[in-house]
Residue, then its C-alpha position, 0 to 999 in steps of 0.5 A: x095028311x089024310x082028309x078025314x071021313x065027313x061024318x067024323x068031322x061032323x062028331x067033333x063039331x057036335x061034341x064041341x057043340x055040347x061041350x061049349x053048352x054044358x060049359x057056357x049054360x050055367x054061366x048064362x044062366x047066371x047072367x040071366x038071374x042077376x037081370x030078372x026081376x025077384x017076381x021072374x026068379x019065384x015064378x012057376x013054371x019058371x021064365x028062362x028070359x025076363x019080359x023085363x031087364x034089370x040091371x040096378x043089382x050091378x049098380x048095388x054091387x058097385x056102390x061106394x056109399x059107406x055101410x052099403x052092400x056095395x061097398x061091402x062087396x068092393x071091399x072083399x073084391x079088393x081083398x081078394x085082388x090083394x090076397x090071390x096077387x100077393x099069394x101067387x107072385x110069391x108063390x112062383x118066386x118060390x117055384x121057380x128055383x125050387x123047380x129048377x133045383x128039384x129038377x136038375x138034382x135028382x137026388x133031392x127029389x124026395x122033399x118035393x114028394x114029401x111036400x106034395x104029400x102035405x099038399x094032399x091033406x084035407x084043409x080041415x087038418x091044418x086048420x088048427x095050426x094055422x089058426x094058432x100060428x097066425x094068432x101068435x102073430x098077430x095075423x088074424x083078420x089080415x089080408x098079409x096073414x091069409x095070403x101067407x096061408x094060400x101060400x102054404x096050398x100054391x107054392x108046393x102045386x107051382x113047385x111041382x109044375x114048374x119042375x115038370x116043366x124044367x124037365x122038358x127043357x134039355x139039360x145040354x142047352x144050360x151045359x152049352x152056356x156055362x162052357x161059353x162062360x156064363x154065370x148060373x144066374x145068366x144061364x137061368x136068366x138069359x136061357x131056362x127062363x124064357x124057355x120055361x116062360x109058358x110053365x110059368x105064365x100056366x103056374x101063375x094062371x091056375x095059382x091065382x085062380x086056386x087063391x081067387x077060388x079059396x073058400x075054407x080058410x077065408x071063411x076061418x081066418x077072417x071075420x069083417x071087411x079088413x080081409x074078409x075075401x070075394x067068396x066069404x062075402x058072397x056066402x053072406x048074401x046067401x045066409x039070410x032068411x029071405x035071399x036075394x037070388x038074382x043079387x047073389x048071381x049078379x055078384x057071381x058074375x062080377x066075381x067072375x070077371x077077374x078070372x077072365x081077365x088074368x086068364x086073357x092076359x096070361x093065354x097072350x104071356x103063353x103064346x109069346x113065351x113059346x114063341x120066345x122059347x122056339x126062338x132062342x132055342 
Protein backbone atom coordinates (compact mmCIF):
# COMPACT_ATOMS: atom_id res chain seq x y z
CA UNK A 1 0.00 0.00 0.00
CA UNK A 2 1.15 3.26 -1.08
CA UNK A 3 1.98 5.93 1.91
CA UNK A 4 -0.08 8.51 1.43
CA UNK A 5 0.69 12.23 0.46
CA UNK A 6 1.07 14.26 4.41
CA UNK A 7 -1.08 16.91 3.42
CA UNK A 8 -3.69 14.50 2.22
CA UNK A 9 -3.62 13.06 5.78
CA UNK A 10 -3.56 16.11 7.34
CA UNK A 11 -7.19 17.10 5.03
CA UNK A 12 -8.72 13.90 6.84
CA UNK A 13 -7.75 14.88 10.11
CA UNK A 14 -9.08 18.43 9.81
CA UNK A 15 -12.41 17.11 8.15
CA UNK A 16 -12.85 14.71 11.00
CA UNK A 17 -12.12 17.46 13.16
CA UNK A 18 -15.13 19.34 11.98
CA UNK A 19 -17.06 16.84 11.45
CA UNK A 20 -16.76 15.37 14.97
CA UNK A 21 -17.43 19.72 16.08
CA UNK A 22 -20.45 20.15 14.04
CA UNK A 23 -21.82 16.94 15.53
CA UNK A 24 -20.69 17.17 19.12
CA UNK A 25 -21.33 21.50 19.43
CA UNK A 26 -25.18 21.23 19.69
CA UNK A 27 -25.13 18.24 22.10
CA UNK A 28 -22.45 20.16 24.35
CA UNK A 29 -24.40 23.16 23.98
CA UNK A 30 -27.22 21.43 25.25
CA UNK A 31 -25.37 20.00 28.36
CA UNK A 32 -24.23 23.46 29.15
CA UNK A 33 -27.73 25.00 29.02
CA UNK A 34 -29.20 22.37 31.62
CA UNK A 35 -26.26 23.44 34.01
CA UNK A 36 -26.61 27.49 33.63
CA UNK A 37 -28.13 29.32 35.99
CA UNK A 38 -31.90 30.87 34.36
CA UNK A 39 -30.13 34.48 34.75
CA UNK A 40 -26.92 32.98 32.30
CA UNK A 41 -29.24 31.47 29.69
CA UNK A 42 -31.12 35.62 29.38
CA UNK A 43 -27.79 37.10 29.62
CA UNK A 44 -26.87 39.45 26.83
CA UNK A 45 -24.02 39.10 25.38
CA UNK A 46 -24.72 35.32 26.16
CA UNK A 47 -22.21 33.37 28.58
CA UNK A 48 -20.91 30.13 26.73
CA UNK A 49 -19.99 28.76 30.25
CA UNK A 50 -21.53 29.24 33.49
CA UNK A 51 -19.60 31.00 36.58
CA UNK A 52 -21.59 28.91 38.42
CA UNK A 53 -22.89 24.85 37.80
CA UNK A 54 -26.38 23.84 38.42
CA UNK A 55 -27.15 20.40 38.50
CA UNK A 56 -30.75 20.64 40.73
CA UNK A 57 -32.62 20.34 37.07
CA UNK A 58 -31.37 16.38 37.05
CA UNK A 59 -32.59 16.24 40.61
CA UNK A 60 -36.07 17.69 39.07
CA UNK A 61 -36.25 15.61 36.29
CA UNK A 62 -35.39 12.54 38.33
CA UNK A 63 -37.85 13.03 41.30
CA UNK A 64 -40.59 10.19 42.07
CA UNK A 65 -42.46 12.42 44.25
CA UNK A 66 -46.23 12.27 43.06
CA UNK A 67 -47.71 15.07 40.49
CA UNK A 68 -44.14 16.47 40.29
CA UNK A 69 -42.45 17.41 36.96
CA UNK A 70 -40.29 14.40 37.90
CA UNK A 71 -42.51 11.84 37.99
CA UNK A 72 -44.14 13.20 35.01
CA UNK A 73 -40.96 12.96 33.13
CA UNK A 74 -39.97 9.26 34.67
CA UNK A 75 -43.31 8.20 33.45
CA UNK A 76 -43.01 9.28 29.71
CA UNK A 77 -39.24 7.75 30.10
CA UNK A 78 -40.66 4.69 31.14
CA UNK A 79 -43.54 4.76 28.08
CA UNK A 80 -41.17 5.49 25.65
CA UNK A 81 -38.89 2.52 27.22
CA UNK A 82 -42.20 0.31 26.56
CA UNK A 83 -43.46 1.57 23.36
CA UNK A 84 -39.86 1.94 21.27
CA UNK A 85 -38.96 -1.97 22.84
CA UNK A 86 -42.11 -3.42 22.17
CA UNK A 87 -42.39 -1.99 18.67
CA UNK A 88 -39.05 -2.98 17.59
CA UNK A 89 -38.80 -6.43 18.91
CA UNK A 90 -41.89 -7.02 17.27
CA UNK A 91 -40.81 -5.41 14.32
CA UNK A 92 -37.61 -7.51 13.63
CA UNK A 93 -39.76 -10.97 14.52
CA UNK A 94 -41.67 -9.62 11.30
CA UNK A 95 -38.72 -8.64 9.23
CA UNK A 96 -36.70 -11.36 9.45
CA UNK A 97 -38.78 -13.83 7.52
CA UNK A 98 -40.54 -11.78 5.76
CA UNK A 99 -36.95 -10.70 4.33
CA UNK A 100 -35.60 -13.81 3.91
CA UNK A 101 -38.82 -14.70 2.28
CA UNK A 102 -39.05 -11.50 -0.04
CA UNK A 103 -35.28 -12.26 -0.41
CA UNK A 104 -35.16 -15.96 -1.60
CA UNK A 105 -38.47 -15.34 -4.07
CA UNK A 106 -38.20 -12.98 -6.50
CA UNK A 107 -41.30 -13.39 -7.64
CA UNK A 108 -43.27 -12.08 -4.65
CA UNK A 109 -40.97 -8.82 -4.68
CA UNK A 110 -43.87 -6.91 -5.70
CA UNK A 111 -45.49 -6.61 -2.16
CA UNK A 112 -42.31 -5.56 -0.67
CA UNK A 113 -42.39 -2.25 -3.06
CA UNK A 114 -46.12 -2.14 -2.67
CA UNK A 115 -45.58 -1.70 1.34
CA UNK A 116 -42.31 0.51 0.97
CA UNK A 117 -44.66 2.71 -0.97
CA UNK A 118 -47.24 2.99 1.99
CA UNK A 119 -44.09 3.40 4.00
CA UNK A 120 -43.49 6.81 1.88
CA UNK A 121 -46.78 8.67 2.89
CA UNK A 122 -46.87 11.55 5.06
CA UNK A 123 -48.04 10.62 8.57
CA UNK A 124 -50.78 12.99 8.34
CA UNK A 125 -52.58 10.79 5.74
CA UNK A 126 -53.01 7.76 7.94
CA UNK A 127 -53.59 9.87 10.77
CA UNK A 128 -57.53 9.31 10.52
CA UNK A 129 -57.50 5.84 10.11
CA UNK A 130 -55.43 4.96 12.54
CA UNK A 131 -57.23 7.21 14.98
CA UNK A 132 -60.66 5.29 14.34
CA UNK A 133 -59.07 1.95 14.29
CA UNK A 134 -57.42 2.21 17.58
CA UNK A 135 -60.52 3.89 19.02
CA UNK A 136 -62.89 1.00 18.02
CA UNK A 137 -60.38 -0.98 19.92
CA UNK A 138 -60.30 0.67 22.53
CA UNK A 139 -56.63 1.56 22.24
CA UNK A 140 -56.66 5.06 22.55
CA UNK A 141 -54.10 6.29 25.29
CA UNK A 142 -52.34 2.93 25.29
CA UNK A 143 -48.96 2.24 25.43
CA UNK A 144 -49.86 -1.38 23.46
CA UNK A 145 -52.00 0.83 21.08
CA UNK A 146 -49.22 3.00 20.08
CA UNK A 147 -46.63 0.45 19.94
CA UNK A 148 -49.13 -1.08 17.40
CA UNK A 149 -48.92 2.06 15.45
CA UNK A 150 -44.92 2.43 15.29
CA UNK A 151 -45.07 -0.78 14.18
CA UNK A 152 -47.08 -0.03 11.23
CA UNK A 153 -43.83 2.85 10.34
CA UNK A 154 -40.86 -0.05 11.65
CA UNK A 155 -41.90 -3.39 10.07
CA UNK A 156 -41.85 -2.39 6.17
CA UNK A 157 -38.29 -0.19 6.97
CA UNK A 158 -36.58 -3.67 9.05
CA UNK A 159 -38.22 -5.49 6.14
CA UNK A 160 -36.44 -3.85 3.77
CA UNK A 161 -33.05 -3.94 5.33
CA UNK A 162 -33.30 -7.34 6.56
CA UNK A 163 -33.67 -8.23 2.60
CA UNK A 164 -30.78 -6.22 1.42
CA UNK A 165 -29.12 -8.10 3.87
CA UNK A 166 -30.44 -11.63 3.08
CA UNK A 167 -29.36 -10.70 -0.47
CA UNK A 168 -25.79 -10.68 0.30
CA UNK A 169 -25.46 -13.85 1.93
CA UNK A 170 -24.95 -16.78 -0.87
CA UNK A 171 -27.72 -18.84 -1.67
CA UNK A 172 -25.50 -22.06 -2.10
CA UNK A 173 -24.55 -21.73 1.71
CA UNK A 174 -28.35 -22.60 2.61
CA UNK A 175 -28.70 -25.19 -0.56
CA UNK A 176 -25.21 -26.98 0.94
CA UNK A 177 -27.60 -27.62 4.46
CA UNK A 178 -30.53 -29.08 2.99
CA UNK A 179 -28.41 -31.50 0.68
CA UNK A 180 -26.89 -32.49 4.32
CA UNK A 181 -30.26 -32.80 5.69
CA UNK A 182 -31.23 -30.17 7.58
CA UNK A 183 -34.52 -28.95 7.92
CA UNK A 184 -35.56 -25.04 6.75
CA UNK A 185 -35.76 -24.17 10.26
CA UNK A 186 -31.86 -25.51 11.26
CA UNK A 187 -31.07 -23.84 7.88
CA UNK A 188 -32.46 -20.44 9.19
CA UNK A 189 -31.23 -21.14 12.60
CA UNK A 190 -28.00 -22.67 12.50
CA UNK A 191 -26.65 -20.76 9.06
CA UNK A 192 -28.69 -17.59 7.63
CA UNK A 193 -29.27 -16.04 11.13
CA UNK A 194 -25.87 -15.83 12.54
CA UNK A 195 -24.55 -14.62 9.00
CA UNK A 196 -27.45 -11.89 9.04
CA UNK A 197 -26.64 -11.28 12.63
CA UNK A 198 -25.18 -7.55 12.18
CA UNK A 199 -28.30 -6.53 9.39
CA UNK A 200 -30.32 -7.44 12.22
CA UNK A 201 -28.46 -6.00 15.21
CA UNK A 202 -28.53 -2.56 12.40
CA UNK A 203 -32.30 -3.00 11.81
CA UNK A 204 -33.28 -3.24 15.80
CA UNK A 205 -30.55 -0.17 16.37
CA UNK A 206 -32.01 2.29 13.70
CA UNK A 207 -36.20 0.70 14.77
CA UNK A 208 -35.54 1.84 18.15
CA UNK A 209 -34.12 4.94 17.50
CA UNK A 210 -37.13 5.91 14.60
CA UNK A 211 -39.80 4.61 17.63
CA UNK A 212 -37.52 6.36 20.48
CA UNK A 213 -37.65 9.45 17.85
CA UNK A 214 -41.46 9.23 17.08
CA UNK A 215 -43.29 12.79 17.81
CA UNK A 216 -46.66 12.97 15.52
CA UNK A 217 -48.51 10.05 16.17
CA UNK A 218 -47.63 10.16 20.06
CA UNK A 219 -48.61 13.53 20.12
CA UNK A 220 -52.34 12.29 18.70
CA UNK A 221 -52.99 9.32 20.15
CA UNK A 222 -51.99 9.99 23.77
CA UNK A 223 -53.20 12.60 26.18
CA UNK A 224 -51.70 11.91 29.81
CA UNK A 225 -49.31 10.09 31.56
CA UNK A 226 -50.80 6.28 30.90
CA UNK A 227 -48.96 6.42 27.55
CA UNK A 228 -48.11 9.95 26.76
CA UNK A 229 -44.01 9.31 25.37
CA UNK A 230 -40.59 11.00 26.21
CA UNK A 231 -40.91 13.57 23.22
CA UNK A 232 -44.58 14.72 23.95
CA UNK A 233 -43.83 15.47 27.36
CA UNK A 234 -40.74 17.44 26.60
CA UNK A 235 -42.96 19.48 23.88
CA UNK A 236 -44.94 20.28 27.27
CA UNK A 237 -41.94 21.97 29.13
CA UNK A 238 -41.76 24.18 26.18
CA UNK A 239 -45.49 25.11 25.74
CA UNK A 240 -45.80 27.43 28.63
CA UNK A 241 -45.65 31.01 28.66
CA UNK A 242 -42.47 31.47 30.49
CA UNK A 243 -40.26 28.54 29.75
CA UNK A 244 -37.60 27.02 31.24
CA UNK A 245 -35.03 26.54 28.69
CA UNK A 246 -32.01 25.13 30.79
CA UNK A 247 -35.04 22.56 32.03
CA UNK A 248 -35.90 21.51 28.62
CA UNK A 249 -32.19 20.85 27.86
CA UNK A 250 -31.73 18.93 31.00
CA UNK A 251 -34.53 16.92 29.70
CA UNK A 252 -32.77 16.49 25.99
CA UNK A 253 -29.97 15.34 27.59
CA UNK A 254 -31.70 12.47 29.77
CA UNK A 255 -33.84 11.84 26.64
CA UNK A 256 -30.53 11.28 25.04
CA UNK A 257 -29.10 8.64 27.05
CA UNK A 258 -31.28 5.74 26.12
CA UNK A 259 -30.15 6.00 22.51
CA UNK A 260 -26.76 5.91 23.42
CA UNK A 261 -26.71 3.15 25.50
CA UNK A 262 -28.83 0.66 22.90
CA UNK A 263 -26.59 1.92 20.11
CA UNK A 264 -23.27 1.03 22.59
CA UNK A 265 -25.02 -2.46 22.88
CA UNK A 266 -25.85 -3.33 19.46
CA UNK A 267 -22.15 -1.52 18.02
CA UNK A 268 -20.62 -4.85 20.39
CA UNK A 269 -23.92 -7.44 18.89
CA UNK A 270 -22.54 -5.73 15.30
CA UNK A 271 -19.06 -6.81 15.88
CA UNK A 272 -19.51 -10.11 16.97
CA UNK A 273 -22.27 -11.08 14.62
CA UNK A 274 -19.51 -10.42 11.97
CA UNK A 275 -17.18 -12.01 13.75
CA UNK A 276 -19.58 -15.06 14.03
CA UNK A 277 -20.54 -15.01 10.45
CA UNK A 278 -16.70 -14.89 9.20
CA UNK A 279 -16.43 -17.76 11.04
CA UNK A 280 -19.18 -20.10 10.36
CA UNK A 281 -19.09 -19.08 7.16
Amino acid sequence: MERQNPLFRLFLHVAALLLAAVILAPLLWLFVMSISPAADLAAKPLKWWPETMDFSRYATLLSTVENSAGAAFMASLRNSLMVASMATLAAVALAVPAGWAVSRTPSVGWSLSLVIATYMLPPVALAVPLYMALANFGLLNSVFGLALVYLTILAPFTTWLMKSGFDGIPREIEQAAVIDGASLWQTLRIITLPLALPVVATSALFAFLLGWDEFFYALLFTSDQRAKTLTVAIADLAGGRVSDYGLIATAGVLAALPPVVVGLVMQRALISGLTSGGVKG
